[in-house]
C-alpha positions as CSV (number, residue, x, y, z in Angstrom):
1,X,16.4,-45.0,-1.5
2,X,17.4,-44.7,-5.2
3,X,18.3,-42.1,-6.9
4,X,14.9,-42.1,-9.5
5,X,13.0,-41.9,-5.8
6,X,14.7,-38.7,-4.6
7,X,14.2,-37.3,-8.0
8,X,10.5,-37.7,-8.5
9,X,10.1,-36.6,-4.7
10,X,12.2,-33.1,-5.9
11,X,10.3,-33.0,-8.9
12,X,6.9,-33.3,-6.8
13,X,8.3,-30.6,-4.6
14,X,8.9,-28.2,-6.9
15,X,5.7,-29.0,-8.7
16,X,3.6,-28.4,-5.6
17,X,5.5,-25.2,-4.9
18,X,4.7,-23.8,-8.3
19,X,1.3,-24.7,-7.8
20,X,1.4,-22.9,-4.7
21,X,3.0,-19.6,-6.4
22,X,0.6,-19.9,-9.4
23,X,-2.3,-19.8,-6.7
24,X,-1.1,-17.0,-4.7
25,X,-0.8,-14.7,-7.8
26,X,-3.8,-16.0,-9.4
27,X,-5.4,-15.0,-6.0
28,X,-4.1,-11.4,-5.4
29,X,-4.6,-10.4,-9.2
30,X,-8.0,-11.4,-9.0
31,X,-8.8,-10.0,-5.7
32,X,-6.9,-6.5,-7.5
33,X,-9.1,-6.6,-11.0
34,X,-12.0,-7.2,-9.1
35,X,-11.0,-3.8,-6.5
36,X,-10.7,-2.0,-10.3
37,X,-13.8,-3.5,-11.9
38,X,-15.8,-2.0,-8.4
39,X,-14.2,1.5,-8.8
40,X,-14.8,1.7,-12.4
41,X,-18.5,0.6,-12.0
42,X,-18.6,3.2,-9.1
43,X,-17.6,5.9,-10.9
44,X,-19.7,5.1,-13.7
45,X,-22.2,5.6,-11.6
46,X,-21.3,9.1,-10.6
47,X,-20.5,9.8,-14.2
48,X,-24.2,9.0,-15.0
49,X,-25.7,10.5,-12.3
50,X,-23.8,13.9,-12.8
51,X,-25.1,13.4,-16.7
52,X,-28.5,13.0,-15.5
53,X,-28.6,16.0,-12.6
54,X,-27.4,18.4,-15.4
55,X,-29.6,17.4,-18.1
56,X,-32.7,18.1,-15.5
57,X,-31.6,21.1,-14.7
């Protein structure tokens, strides 16, 4: 095995592991804006249902 081989195979590795890592992250940060963009919308919701309660009253 030559030398250009065991190169392109580390290069490979360490591309695949990157793509791995980018995944991961891309995964949990999306999985943590959408837990945020719920809350938010929830307590918009409160927000505008407090607005409306007192408005009635």
């Amino acid at each position: 095995m030559g030398w250009g081989s065991k190169a392109g195979d580390w290069a490979f590795k360490g591309l695949t592991a990157g793509l791995g890592l980018a995944t991961i992250y891309l995964t949990a940060t999306f999985s943590v804006n959408v837990y945020r963009g719920l809350a938010w919308h929830n307590s918009q919701s409160k927000i505008e249902k407090q607005g409306s309660n007192e408005q009635s009253s």
